[in-house]
C-alpha positions as CSV (number, residue, x, y, z in Angstrom):
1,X,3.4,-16.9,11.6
2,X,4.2,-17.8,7.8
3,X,3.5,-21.2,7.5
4,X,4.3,-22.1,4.1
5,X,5.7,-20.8,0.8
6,X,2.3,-20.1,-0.5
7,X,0.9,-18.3,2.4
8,X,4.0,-15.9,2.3
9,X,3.8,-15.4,-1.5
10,X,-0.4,-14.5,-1.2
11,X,0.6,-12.4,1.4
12,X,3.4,-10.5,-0.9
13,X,0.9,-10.8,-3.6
14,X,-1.7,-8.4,-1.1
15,X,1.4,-6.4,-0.3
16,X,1.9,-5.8,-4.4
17,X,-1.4,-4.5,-4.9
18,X,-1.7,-2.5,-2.1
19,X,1.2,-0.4,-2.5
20,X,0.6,-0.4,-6.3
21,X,-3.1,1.4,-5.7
22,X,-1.5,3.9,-3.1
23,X,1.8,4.3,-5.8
24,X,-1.4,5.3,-8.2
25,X,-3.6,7.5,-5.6
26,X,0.1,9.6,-4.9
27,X,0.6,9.9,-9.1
28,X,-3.0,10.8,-9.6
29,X,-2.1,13.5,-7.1
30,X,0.6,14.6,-7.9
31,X,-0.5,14.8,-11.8
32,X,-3.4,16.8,-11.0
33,X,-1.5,20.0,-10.3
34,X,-0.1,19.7,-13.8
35,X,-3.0,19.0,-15.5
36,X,-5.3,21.5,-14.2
37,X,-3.8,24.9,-14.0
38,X,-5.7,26.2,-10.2
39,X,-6.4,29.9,-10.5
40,X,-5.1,32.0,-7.6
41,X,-8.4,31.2,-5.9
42,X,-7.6,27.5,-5.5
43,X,-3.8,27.6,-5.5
44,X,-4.8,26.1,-1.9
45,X,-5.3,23.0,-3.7
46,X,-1.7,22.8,-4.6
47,X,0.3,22.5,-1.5
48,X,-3.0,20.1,-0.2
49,X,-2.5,17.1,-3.3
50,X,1.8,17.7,-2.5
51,X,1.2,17.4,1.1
52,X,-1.4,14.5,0.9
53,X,1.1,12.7,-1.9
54,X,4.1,12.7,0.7
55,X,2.0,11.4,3.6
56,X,0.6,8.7,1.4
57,X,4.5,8.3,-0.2
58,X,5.5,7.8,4.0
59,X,2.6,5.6,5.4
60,X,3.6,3.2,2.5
61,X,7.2,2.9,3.1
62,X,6.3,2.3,6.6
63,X,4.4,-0.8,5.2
64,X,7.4,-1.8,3.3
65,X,9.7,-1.0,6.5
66,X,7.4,-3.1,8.6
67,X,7.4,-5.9,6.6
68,X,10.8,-6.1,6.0
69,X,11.7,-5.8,9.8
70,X,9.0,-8.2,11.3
71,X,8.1,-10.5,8.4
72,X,7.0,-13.2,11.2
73,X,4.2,-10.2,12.5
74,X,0.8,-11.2,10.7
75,X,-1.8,-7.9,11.4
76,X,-4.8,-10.2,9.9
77,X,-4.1,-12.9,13.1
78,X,-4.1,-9.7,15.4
79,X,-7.2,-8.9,14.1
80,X,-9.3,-12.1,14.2
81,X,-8.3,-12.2,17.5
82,X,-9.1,-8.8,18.1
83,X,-12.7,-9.7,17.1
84,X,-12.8,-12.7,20.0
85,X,-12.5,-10.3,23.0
86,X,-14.4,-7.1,23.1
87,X,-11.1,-5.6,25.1
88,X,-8.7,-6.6,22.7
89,X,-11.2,-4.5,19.6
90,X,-11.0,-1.7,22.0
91,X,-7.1,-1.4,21.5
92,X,-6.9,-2.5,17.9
93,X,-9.7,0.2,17.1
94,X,-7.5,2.9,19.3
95,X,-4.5,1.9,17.4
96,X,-6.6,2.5,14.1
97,X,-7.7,5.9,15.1
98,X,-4.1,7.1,16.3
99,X,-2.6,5.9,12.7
100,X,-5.2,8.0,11.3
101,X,-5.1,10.4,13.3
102,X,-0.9,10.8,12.6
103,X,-1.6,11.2,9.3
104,X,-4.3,14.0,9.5
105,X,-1.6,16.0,12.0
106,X,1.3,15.1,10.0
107,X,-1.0,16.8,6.7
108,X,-1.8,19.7,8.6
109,X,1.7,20.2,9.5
110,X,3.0,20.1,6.2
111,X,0.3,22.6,5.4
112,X,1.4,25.1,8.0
């Protein structure tokens, strides 16, 4: 829970720079195709920095999305409580490895 003024503003402060560095990893990726010209052998390398932009794009709107519709939900509580109970680390580390895991599908996919 938010408990006062200054713990929600540190938290939108963390919020800021997080989505600031992946706004920056996307444009770095994006950019890259323009800069360097790939020849035919690595044109790969193309549809791999586009593919990898948009699921960086979508796993930080889902931040935004998730914040916006359960403010009250603090993941860093979740997690020191995770740490407590050897059960409870079990299912926060599943739940790591199936949002990573999303991504890498939802990559391939766009690759396809």
């Amino acid at each position: 829970m938010i408990e006062t003024t200054l713990d929600f503003l540190k938290r939108l402060w963390v919020d800021i720079q997080r989505l600031f560095f992946l706004f920056l990893i996307v444009f770095v990726l994006s950019i890259i195709d323009v800069v360097f010209k790939f020849s035919e052998q690595y044109a790969f390398l193309t549809a791999v920095c586009t593919s990898t932009s948009i699921v960086l794009a979508v796993a930080g709107i889902s931040h935004i999305a998730r914040r916006v519709l359960f403010p009250q939900i603090d993941l860093k509580e979740f997690a020191r409580q995770a740490l407590r109970e050897p059960l409870s680390s079990a299912i926060v580390f599943l739940g790591i490895c199936v949002v990573l895991s999303t991504f890498i599908v939802v990559n391939v996919m766009l690759l396809s």
